[in-house]
C-alpha distance (Angstrom), angle and dihedral (degrees) to the residues before:
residue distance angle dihedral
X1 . . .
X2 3.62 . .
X3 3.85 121.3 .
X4 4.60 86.7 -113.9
X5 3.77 83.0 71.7
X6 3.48 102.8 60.6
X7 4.11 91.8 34.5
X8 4.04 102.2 98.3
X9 3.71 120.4 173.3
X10 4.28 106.9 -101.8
X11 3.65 144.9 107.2
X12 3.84 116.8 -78.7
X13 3.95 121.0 -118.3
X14 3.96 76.8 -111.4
X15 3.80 98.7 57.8
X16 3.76 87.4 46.6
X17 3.68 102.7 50.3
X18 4.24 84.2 46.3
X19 3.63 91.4 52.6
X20 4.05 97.5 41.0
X21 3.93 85.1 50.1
X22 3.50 96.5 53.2
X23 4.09 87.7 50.0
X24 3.80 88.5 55.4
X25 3.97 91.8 47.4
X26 3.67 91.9 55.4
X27 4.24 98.2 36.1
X28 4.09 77.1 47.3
X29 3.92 92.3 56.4
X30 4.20 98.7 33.4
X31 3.46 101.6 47.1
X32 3.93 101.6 66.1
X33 3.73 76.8 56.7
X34 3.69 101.7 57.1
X35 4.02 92.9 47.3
X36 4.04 86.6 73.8
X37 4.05 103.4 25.4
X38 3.99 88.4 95.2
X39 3.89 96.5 48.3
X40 3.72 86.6 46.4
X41 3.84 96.9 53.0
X42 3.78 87.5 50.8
X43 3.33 94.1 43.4
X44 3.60 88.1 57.1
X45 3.73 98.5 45.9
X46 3.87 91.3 58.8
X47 3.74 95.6 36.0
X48 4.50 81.4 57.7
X49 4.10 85.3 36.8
X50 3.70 96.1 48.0
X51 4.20 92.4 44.2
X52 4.19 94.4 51.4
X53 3.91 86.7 43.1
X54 4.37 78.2 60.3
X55 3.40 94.3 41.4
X56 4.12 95.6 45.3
X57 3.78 88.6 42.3
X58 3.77 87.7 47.2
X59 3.77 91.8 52.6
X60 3.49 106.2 41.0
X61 4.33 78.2 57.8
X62 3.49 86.9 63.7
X63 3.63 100.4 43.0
X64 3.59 92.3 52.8
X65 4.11 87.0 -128.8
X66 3.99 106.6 179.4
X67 4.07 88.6 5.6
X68 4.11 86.2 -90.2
X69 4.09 143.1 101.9
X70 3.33 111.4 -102.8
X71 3.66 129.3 -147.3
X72 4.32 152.7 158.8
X73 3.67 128.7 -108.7
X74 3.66 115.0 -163.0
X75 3.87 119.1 -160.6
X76 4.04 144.2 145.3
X77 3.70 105.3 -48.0
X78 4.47 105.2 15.4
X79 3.42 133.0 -29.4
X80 4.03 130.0 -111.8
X81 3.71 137.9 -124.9
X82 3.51 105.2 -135.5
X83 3.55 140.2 -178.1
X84 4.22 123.3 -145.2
X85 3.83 147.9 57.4
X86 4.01 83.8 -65.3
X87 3.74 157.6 6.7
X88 3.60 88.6 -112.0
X89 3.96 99.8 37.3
X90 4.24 94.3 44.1
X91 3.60 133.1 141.9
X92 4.03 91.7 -104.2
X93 4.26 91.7 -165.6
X94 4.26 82.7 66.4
X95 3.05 98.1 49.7
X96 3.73 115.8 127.0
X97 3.85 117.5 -168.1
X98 3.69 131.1 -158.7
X99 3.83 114.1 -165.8
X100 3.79 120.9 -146.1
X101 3.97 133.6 -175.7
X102 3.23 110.9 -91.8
X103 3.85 101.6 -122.8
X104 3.65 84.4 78.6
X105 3.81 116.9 92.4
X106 3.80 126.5 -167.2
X107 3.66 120.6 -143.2
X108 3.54 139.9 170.5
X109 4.18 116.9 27.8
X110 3.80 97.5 25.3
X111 3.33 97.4 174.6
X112 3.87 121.8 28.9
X113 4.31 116.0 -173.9
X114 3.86 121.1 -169.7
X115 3.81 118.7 -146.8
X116 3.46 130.4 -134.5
X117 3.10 133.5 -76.8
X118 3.93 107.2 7.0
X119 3.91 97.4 32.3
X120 3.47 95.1 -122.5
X121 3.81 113.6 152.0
X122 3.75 123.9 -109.3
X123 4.11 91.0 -135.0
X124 3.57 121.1 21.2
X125 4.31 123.1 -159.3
X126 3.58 135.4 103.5
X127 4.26 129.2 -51.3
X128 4.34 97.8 -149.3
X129 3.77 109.1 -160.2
X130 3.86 117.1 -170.6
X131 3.93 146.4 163.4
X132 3.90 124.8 -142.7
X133 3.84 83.1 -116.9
X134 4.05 84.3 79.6
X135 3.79 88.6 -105.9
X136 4.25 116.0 142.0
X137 3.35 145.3 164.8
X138 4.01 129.7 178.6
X139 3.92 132.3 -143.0
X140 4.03 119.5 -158.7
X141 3.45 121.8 -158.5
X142 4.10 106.1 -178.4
X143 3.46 128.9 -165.4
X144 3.71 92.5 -92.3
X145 3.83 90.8 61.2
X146 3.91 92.9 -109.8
X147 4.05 103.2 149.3
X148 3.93 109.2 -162.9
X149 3.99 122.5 170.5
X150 3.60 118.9 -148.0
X151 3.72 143.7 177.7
X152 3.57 140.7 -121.3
């Protein structure tokens, strides 16, 4: 028999094992990846929620909207838009809420007030947001009422 007979078209167990190896190499290097991508999206959607609840708080300050300062309380579970002298002493019927998972802690400036009328807040430092998964992102609010997010 001539060597044509036995020559079929195919792969080779050589071109197979190549190709199956270089599947492995790249699962082996993506999937670390994927564990964390959908902490970091929602880490990233409250870090952007959280700064424009600032920034909206910080605005309606200047505007004067309701005759009031305006400012965000972050704790376990969202934070909240409020309007009032404090947290504790707020206008509860403006109130706007902003629910979070739970895994996420806040740290750092809890609670950040604006003052009347240039929106400047009445303690400046940093809002830390993180997720057991090692996850973080930062907020600064400095004393000239610049609000900036960024990542870790």
């Amino acid at each position: 028999m001539s060597r044509e007979a036995f020559s079929r078209p195919g792969f080779t167990v050589i071109e197979m094992i190549v190709v199956l190896a270089i599947f492995i190499l790249s699962a082996a290097v993506t999937l670390p990846f994927l564990g964390t991508f959908p902490q970091t999206e929602d880490l990233e959607t409250i870090s952007v929620d959280a700064l424009l609840a600032l920034r909206r708080a910080q605005s309606r300050t200047m505007s004067g909207q309701r005759d009031s300062s305006w400012g965000v309380h972050f704790q376990v579970g969202g934070f909240t838009l409020f309007a009032g002298e404090s947290f504790e002493k707020r206008e509860v019927a403006f109130d706007e809420a902003h629910v979070v998972p739970v895994a996420y802690s806040f740290t750092g400036l809890t609670t950040v007030r604006f003052v009347r009328p240039h929106g400047l807040p009445i303690a400046a430092g940093t809002l830390f947001i993180a997720h057991p998964s090692n996850v973080a992102a930062h907020i600064d609010v400095n004393a000239a009422g610049a609000i900036f997010l960024e990542d870790e």
